[in-house]
PDB file with one MODEL, atoms N, CA, C and O in Angstrom:
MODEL        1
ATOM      1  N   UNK A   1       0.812  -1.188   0.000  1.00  0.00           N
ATOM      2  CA  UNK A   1       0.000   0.000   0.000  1.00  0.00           C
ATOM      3  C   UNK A   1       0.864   1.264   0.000  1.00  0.00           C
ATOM      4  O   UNK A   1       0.465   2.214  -0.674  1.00  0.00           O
ATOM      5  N   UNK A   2       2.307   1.401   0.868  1.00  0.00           N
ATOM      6  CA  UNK A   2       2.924   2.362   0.640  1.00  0.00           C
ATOM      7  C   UNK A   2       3.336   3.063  -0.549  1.00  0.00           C
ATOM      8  O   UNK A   2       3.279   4.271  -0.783  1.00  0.00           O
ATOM      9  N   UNK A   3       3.927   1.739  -1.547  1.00  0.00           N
ATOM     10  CA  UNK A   3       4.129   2.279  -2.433  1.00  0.00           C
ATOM     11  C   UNK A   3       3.013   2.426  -3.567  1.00  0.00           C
ATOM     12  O   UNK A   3       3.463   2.634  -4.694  1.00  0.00           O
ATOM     13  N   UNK A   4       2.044   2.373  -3.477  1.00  0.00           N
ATOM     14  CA  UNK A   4       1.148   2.771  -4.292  1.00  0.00           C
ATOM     15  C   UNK A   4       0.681   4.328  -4.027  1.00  0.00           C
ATOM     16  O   UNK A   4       0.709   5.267  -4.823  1.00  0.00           O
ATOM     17  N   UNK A   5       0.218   4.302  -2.578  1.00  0.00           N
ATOM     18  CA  UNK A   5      -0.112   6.006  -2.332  1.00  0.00           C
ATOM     19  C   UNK A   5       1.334   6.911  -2.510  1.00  0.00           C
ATOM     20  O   UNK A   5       1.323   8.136  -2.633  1.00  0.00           O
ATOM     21  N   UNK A   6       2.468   6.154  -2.502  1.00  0.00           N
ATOM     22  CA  UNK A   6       3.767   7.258  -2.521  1.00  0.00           C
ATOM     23  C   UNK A   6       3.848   7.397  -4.247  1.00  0.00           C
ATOM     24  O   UNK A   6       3.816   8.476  -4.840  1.00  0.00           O
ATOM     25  N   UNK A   7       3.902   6.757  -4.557  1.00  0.00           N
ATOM     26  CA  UNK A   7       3.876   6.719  -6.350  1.00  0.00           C
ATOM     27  C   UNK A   7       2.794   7.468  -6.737  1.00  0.00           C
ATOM     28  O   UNK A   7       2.987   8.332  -7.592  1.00  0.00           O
ATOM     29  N   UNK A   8       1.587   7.299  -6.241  1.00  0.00           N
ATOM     30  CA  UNK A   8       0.269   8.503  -6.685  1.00  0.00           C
ATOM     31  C   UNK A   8       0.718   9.932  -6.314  1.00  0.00           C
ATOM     32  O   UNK A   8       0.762  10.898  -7.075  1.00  0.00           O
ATOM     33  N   UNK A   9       1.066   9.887  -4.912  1.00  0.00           N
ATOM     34  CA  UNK A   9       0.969  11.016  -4.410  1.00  0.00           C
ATOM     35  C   UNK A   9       2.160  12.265  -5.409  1.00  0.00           C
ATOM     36  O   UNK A   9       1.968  13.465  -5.608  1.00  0.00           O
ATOM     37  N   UNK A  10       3.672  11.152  -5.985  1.00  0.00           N
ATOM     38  CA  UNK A  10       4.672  11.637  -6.102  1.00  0.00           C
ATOM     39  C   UNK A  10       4.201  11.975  -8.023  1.00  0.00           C
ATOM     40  O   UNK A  10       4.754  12.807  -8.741  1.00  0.00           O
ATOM     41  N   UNK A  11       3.286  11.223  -8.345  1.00  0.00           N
ATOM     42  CA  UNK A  11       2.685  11.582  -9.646  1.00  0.00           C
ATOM     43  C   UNK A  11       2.108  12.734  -9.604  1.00  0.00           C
ATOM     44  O   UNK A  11       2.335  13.547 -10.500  1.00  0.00           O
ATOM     45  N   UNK A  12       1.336  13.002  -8.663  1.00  0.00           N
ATOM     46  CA  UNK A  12       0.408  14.628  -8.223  1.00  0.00           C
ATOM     47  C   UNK A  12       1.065  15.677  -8.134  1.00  0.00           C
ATOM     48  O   UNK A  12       0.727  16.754  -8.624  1.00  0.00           O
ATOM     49  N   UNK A  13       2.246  15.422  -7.386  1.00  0.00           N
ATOM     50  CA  UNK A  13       3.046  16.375  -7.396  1.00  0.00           C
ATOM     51  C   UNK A  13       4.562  17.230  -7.986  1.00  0.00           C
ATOM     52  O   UNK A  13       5.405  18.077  -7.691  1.00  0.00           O
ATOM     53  N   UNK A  14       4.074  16.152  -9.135  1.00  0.00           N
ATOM     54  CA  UNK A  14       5.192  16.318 -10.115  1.00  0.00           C
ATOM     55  C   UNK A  14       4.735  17.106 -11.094  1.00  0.00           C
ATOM     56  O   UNK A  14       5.400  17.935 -11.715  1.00  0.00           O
ATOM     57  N   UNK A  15       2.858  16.684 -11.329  1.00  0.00           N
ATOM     58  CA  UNK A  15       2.470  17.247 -12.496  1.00  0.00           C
ATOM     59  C   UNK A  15       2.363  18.828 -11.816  1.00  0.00           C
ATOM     60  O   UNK A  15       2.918  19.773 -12.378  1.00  0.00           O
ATOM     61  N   UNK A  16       1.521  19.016 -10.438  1.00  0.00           N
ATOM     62  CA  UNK A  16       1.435  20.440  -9.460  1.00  0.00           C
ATOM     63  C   UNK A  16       2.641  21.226  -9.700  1.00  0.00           C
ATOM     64  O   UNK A  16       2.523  22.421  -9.971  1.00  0.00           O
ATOM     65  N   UNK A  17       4.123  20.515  -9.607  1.00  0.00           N
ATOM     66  CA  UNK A  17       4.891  21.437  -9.802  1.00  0.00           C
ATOM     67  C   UNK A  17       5.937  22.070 -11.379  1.00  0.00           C
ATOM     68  O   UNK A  17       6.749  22.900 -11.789  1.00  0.00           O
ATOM     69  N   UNK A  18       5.063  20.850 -11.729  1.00  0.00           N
ATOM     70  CA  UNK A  18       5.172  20.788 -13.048  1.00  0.00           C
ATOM     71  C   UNK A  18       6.528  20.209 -13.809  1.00  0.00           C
ATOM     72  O   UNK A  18       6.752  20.627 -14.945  1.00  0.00           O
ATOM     73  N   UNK A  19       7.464  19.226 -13.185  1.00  0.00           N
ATOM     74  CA  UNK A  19       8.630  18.768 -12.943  1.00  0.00           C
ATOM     75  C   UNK A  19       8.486  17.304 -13.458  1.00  0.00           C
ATOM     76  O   UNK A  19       7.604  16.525 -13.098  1.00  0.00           O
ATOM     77  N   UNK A  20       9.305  17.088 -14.195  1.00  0.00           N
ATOM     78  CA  UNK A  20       9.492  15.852 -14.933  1.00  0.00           C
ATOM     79  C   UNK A  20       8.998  14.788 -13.941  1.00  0.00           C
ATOM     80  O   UNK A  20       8.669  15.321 -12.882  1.00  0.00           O
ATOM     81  N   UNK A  21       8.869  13.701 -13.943  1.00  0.00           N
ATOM     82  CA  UNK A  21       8.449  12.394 -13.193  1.00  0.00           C
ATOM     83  C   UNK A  21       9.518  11.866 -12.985  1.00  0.00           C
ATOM     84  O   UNK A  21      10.025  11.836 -14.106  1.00  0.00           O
ATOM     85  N   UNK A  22      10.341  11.339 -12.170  1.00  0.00           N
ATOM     86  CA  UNK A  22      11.221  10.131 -12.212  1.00  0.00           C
ATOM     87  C   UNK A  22      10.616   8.884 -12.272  1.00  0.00           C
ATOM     88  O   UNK A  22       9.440   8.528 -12.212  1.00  0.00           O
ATOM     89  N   UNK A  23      12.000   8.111 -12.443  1.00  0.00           N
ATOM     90  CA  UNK A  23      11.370   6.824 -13.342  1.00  0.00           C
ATOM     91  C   UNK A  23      11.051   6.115 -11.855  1.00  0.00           C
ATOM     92  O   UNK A  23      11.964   6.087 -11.029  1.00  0.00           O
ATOM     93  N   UNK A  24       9.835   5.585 -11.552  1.00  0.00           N
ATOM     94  CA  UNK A  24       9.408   5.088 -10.255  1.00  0.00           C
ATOM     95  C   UNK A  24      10.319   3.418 -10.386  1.00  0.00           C
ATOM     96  O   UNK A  24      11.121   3.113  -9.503  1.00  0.00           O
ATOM     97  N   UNK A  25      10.162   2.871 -11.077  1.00  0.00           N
ATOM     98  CA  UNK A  25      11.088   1.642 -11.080  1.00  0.00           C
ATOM     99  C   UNK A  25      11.537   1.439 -12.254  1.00  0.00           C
ATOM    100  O   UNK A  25      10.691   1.290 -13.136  1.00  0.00           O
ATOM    101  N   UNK A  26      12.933   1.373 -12.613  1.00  0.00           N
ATOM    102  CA  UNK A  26      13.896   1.395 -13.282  1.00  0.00           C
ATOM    103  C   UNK A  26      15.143   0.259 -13.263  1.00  0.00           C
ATOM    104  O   UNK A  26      16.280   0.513 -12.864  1.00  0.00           O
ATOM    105  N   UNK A  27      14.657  -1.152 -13.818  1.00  0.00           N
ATOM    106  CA  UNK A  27      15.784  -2.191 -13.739  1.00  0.00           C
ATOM    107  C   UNK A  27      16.667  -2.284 -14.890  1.00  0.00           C
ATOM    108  O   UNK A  27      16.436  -2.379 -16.095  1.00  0.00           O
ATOM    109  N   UNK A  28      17.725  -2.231 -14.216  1.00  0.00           N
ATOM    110  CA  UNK A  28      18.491  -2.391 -16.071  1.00  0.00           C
ATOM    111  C   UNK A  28      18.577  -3.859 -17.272  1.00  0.00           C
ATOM    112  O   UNK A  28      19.288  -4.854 -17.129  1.00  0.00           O
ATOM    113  N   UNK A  29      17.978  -3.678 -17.988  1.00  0.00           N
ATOM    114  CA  UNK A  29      17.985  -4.694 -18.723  1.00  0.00           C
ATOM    115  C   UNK A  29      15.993  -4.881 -19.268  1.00  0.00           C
ATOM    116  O   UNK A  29      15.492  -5.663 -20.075  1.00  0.00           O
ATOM    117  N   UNK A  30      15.332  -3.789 -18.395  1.00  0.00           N
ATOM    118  CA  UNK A  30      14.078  -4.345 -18.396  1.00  0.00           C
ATOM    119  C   UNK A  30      13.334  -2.920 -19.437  1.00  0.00           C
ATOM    120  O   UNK A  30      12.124  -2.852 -19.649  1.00  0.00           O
ATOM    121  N   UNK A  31      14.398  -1.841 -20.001  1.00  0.00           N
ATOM    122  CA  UNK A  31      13.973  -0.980 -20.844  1.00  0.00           C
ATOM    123  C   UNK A  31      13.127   0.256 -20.196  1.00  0.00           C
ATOM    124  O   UNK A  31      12.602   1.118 -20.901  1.00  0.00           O
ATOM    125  N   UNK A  32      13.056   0.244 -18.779  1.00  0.00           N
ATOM    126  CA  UNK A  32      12.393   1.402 -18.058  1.00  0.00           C
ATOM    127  C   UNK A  32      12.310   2.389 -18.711  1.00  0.00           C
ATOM    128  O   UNK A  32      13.358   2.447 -19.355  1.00  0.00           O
ATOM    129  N   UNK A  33      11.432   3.572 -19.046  1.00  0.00           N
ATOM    130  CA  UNK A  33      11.238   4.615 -19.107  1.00  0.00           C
ATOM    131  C   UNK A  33      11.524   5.430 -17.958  1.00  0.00           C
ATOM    132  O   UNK A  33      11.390   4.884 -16.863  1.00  0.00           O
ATOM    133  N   UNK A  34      11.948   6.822 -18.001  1.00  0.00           N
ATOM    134  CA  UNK A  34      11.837   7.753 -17.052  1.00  0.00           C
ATOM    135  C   UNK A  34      12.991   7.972 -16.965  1.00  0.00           C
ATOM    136  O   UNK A  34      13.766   7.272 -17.617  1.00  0.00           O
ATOM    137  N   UNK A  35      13.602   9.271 -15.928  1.00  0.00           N
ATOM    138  CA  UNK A  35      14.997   9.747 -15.958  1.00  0.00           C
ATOM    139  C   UNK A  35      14.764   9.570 -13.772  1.00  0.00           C
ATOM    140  O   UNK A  35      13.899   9.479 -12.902  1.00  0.00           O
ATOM    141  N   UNK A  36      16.094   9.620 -13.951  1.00  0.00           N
ATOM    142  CA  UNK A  36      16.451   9.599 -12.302  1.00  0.00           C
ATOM    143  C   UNK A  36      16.601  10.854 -12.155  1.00  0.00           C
ATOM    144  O   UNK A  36      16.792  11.802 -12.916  1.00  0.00           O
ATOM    145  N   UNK A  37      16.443  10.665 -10.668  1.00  0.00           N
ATOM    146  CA  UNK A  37      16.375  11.731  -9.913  1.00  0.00           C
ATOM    147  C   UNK A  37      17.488  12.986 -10.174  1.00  0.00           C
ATOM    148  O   UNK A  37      17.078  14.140 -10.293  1.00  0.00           O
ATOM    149  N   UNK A  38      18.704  12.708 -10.240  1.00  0.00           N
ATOM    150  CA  UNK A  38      19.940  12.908 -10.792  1.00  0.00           C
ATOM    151  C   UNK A  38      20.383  13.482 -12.125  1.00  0.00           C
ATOM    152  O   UNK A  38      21.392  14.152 -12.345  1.00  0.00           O
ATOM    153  N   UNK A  39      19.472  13.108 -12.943  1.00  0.00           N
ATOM    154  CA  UNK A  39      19.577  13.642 -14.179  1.00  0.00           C
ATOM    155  C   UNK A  39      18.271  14.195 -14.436  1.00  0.00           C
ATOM    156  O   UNK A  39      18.369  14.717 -15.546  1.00  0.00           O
ATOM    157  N   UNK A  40      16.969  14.377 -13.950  1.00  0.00           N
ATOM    158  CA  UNK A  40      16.712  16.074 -13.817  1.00  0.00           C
ATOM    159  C   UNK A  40      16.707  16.814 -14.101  1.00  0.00           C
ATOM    160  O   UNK A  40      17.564  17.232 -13.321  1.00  0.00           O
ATOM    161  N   UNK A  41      16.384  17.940 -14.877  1.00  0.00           N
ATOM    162  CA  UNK A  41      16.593  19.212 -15.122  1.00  0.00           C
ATOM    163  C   UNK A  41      17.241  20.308 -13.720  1.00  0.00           C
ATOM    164  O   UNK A  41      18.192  21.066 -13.532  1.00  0.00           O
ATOM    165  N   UNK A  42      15.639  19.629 -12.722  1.00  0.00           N
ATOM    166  CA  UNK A  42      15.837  20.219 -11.546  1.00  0.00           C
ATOM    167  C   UNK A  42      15.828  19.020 -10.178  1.00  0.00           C
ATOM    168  O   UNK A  42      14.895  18.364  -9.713  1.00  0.00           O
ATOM    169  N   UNK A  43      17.025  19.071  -9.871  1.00  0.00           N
ATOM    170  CA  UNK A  43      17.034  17.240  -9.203  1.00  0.00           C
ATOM    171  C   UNK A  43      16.960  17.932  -7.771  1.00  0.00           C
ATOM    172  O   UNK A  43      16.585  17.104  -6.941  1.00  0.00           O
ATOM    173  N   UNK A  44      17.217  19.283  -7.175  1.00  0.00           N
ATOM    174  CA  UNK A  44      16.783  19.556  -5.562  1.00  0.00           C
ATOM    175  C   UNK A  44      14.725  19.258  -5.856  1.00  0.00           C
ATOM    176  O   UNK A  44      13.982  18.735  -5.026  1.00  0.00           O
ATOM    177  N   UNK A  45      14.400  19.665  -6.929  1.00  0.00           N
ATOM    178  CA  UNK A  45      13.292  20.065  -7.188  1.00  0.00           C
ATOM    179  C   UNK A  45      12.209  18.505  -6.688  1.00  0.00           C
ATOM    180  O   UNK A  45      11.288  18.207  -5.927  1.00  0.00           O
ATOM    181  N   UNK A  46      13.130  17.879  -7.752  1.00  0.00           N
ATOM    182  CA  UNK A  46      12.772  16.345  -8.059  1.00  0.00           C
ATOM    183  C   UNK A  46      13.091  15.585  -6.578  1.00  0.00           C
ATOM    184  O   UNK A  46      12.279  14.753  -6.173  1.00  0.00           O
ATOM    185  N   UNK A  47      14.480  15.946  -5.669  1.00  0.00           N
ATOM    186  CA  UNK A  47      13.898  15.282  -3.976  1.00  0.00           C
ATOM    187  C   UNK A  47      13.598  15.542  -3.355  1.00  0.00           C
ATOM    188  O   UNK A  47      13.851  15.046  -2.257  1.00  0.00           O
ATOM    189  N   UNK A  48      12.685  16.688  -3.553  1.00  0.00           N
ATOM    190  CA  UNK A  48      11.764  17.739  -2.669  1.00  0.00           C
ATOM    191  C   UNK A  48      10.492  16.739  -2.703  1.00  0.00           C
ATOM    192  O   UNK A  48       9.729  16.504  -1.767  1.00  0.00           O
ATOM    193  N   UNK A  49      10.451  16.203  -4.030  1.00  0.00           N
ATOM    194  CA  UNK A  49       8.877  16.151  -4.147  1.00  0.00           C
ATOM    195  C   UNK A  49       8.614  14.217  -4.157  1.00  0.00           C
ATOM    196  O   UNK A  49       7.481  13.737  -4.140  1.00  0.00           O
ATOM    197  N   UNK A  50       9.963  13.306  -4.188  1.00  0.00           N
ATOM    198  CA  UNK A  50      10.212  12.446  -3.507  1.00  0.00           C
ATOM    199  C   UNK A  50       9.813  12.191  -2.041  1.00  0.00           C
ATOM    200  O   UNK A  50       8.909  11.501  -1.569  1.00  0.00           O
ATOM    201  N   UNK A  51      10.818  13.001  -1.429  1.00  0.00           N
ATOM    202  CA  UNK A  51      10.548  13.225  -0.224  1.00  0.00           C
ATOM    203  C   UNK A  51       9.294  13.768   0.731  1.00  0.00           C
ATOM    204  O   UNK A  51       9.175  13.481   1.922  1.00  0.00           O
ATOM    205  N   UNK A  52       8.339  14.652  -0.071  1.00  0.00           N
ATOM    206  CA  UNK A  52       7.339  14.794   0.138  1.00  0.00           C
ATOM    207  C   UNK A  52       6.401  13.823   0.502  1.00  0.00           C
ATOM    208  O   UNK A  52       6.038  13.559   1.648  1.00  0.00           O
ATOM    209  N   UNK A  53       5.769  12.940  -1.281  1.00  0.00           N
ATOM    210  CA  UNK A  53       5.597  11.941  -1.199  1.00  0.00           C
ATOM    211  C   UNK A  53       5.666  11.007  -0.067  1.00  0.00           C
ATOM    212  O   UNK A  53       4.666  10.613   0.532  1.00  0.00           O
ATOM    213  N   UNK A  54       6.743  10.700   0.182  1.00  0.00           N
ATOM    214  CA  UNK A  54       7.234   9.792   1.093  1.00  0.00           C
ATOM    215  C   UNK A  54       6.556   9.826   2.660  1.00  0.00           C
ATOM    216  O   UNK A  54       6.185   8.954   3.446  1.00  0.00           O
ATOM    217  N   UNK A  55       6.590  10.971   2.674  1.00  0.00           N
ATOM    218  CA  UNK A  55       5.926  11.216   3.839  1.00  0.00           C
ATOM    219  C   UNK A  55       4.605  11.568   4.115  1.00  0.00           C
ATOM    220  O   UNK A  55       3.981  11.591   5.176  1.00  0.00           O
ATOM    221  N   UNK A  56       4.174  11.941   2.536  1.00  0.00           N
ATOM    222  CA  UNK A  56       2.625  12.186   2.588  1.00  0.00           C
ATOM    223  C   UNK A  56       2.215  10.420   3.190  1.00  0.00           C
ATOM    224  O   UNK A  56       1.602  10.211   4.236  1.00  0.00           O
ATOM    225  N   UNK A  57       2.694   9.379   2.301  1.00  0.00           N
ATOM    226  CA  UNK A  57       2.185   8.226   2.455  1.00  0.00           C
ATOM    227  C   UNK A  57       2.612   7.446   3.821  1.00  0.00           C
ATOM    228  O   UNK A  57       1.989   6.405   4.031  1.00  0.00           O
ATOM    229  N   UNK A  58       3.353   7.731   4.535  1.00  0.00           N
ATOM    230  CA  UNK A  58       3.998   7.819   5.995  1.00  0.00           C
ATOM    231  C   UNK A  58       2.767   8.505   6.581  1.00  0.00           C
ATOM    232  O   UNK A  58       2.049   7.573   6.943  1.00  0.00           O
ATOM    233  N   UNK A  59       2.265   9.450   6.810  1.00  0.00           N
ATOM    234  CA  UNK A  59       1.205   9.893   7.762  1.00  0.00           C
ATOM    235  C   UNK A  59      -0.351   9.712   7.255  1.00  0.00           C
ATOM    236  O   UNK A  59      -1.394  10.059   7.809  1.00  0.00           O
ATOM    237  N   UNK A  60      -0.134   9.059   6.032  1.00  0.00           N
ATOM    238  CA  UNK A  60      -1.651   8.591   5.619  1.00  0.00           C
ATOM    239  C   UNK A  60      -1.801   6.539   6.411  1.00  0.00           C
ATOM    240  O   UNK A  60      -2.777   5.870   6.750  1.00  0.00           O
ATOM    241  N   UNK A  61      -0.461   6.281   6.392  1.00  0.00           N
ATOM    242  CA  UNK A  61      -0.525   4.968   6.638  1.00  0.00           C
ATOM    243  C   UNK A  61      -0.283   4.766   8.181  1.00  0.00           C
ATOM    244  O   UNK A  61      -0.832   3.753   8.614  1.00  0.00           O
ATOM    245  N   UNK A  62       0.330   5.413   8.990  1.00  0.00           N
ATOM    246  CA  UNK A  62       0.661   5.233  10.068  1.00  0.00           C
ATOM    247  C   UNK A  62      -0.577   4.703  11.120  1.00  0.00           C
ATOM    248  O   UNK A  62      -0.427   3.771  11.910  1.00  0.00           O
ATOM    249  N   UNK A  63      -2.078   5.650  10.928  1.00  0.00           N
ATOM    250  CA  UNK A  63      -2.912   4.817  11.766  1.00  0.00           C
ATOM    251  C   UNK A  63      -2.876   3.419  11.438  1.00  0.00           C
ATOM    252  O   UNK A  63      -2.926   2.650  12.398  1.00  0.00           O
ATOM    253  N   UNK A  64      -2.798   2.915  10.257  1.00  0.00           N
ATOM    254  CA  UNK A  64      -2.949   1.592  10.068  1.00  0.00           C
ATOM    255  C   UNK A  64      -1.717   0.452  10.930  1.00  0.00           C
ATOM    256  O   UNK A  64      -1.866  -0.611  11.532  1.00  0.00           O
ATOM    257  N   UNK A  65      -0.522   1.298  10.619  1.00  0.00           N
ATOM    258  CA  UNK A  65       0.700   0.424  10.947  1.00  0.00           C
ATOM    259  C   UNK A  65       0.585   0.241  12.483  1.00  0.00           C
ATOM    260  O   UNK A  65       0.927  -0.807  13.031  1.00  0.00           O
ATOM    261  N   UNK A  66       0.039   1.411  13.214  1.00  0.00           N
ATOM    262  CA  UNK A  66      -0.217   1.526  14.923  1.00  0.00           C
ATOM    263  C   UNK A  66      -1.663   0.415  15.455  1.00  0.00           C
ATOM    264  O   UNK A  66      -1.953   0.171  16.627  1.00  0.00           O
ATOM    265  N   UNK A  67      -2.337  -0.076  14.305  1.00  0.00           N
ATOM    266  CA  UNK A  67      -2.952  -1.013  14.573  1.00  0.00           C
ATOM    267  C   UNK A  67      -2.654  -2.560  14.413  1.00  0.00           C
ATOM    268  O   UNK A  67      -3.108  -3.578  14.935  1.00  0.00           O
ATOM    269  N   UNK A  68      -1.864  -2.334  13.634  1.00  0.00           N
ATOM    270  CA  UNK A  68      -1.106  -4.012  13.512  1.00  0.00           C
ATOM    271  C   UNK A  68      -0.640  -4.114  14.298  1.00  0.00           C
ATOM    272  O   UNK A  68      -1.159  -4.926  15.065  1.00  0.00           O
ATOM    273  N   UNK A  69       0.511  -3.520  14.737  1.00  0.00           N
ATOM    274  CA  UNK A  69       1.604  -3.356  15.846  1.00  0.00           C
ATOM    275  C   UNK A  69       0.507  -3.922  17.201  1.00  0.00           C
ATOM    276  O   UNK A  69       1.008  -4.515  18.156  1.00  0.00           O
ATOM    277  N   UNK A  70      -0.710  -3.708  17.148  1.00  0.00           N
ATOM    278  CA  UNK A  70      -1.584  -3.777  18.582  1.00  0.00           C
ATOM    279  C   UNK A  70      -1.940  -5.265  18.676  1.00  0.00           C
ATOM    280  O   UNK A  70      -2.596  -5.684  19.630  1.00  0.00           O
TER     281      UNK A  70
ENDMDL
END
């Protein structure tokens, strides 16, 4: 579930800021589309909105994780 709401969320806010997408999974040999974080136009831009993400889906999931844990 994490990575589905972090991948939505990090899609929302790529198009909001209007910043290329990185490539959400990228194996070599498997022809991925997308550019890394790193190569970027704007790559502070691009782990701003990683990192965002990340944590949007961190405080959307946490009631859940505090109930397993119980």
């Amino acid at each position: 579930m994490f990575k589905t709401i972090e991948s939505w969320s990090r899609s929302l806010l790529a198009a909001l800021l209007n910043l290329p997408e990185p490539a959400v999974v990228s194996f070599p040999g498997t022809g991925g589309i997308g550019i890394d974080i790193v190569d970027s136009p704007d790559p502070l831009g691009s782990l701003a909105v990683a990192v965002l993400a990340s944590g949007i889906a961190g405080l959307l999931l946490a009631p859940l994780d505090l109930t397993r844990t119980r």
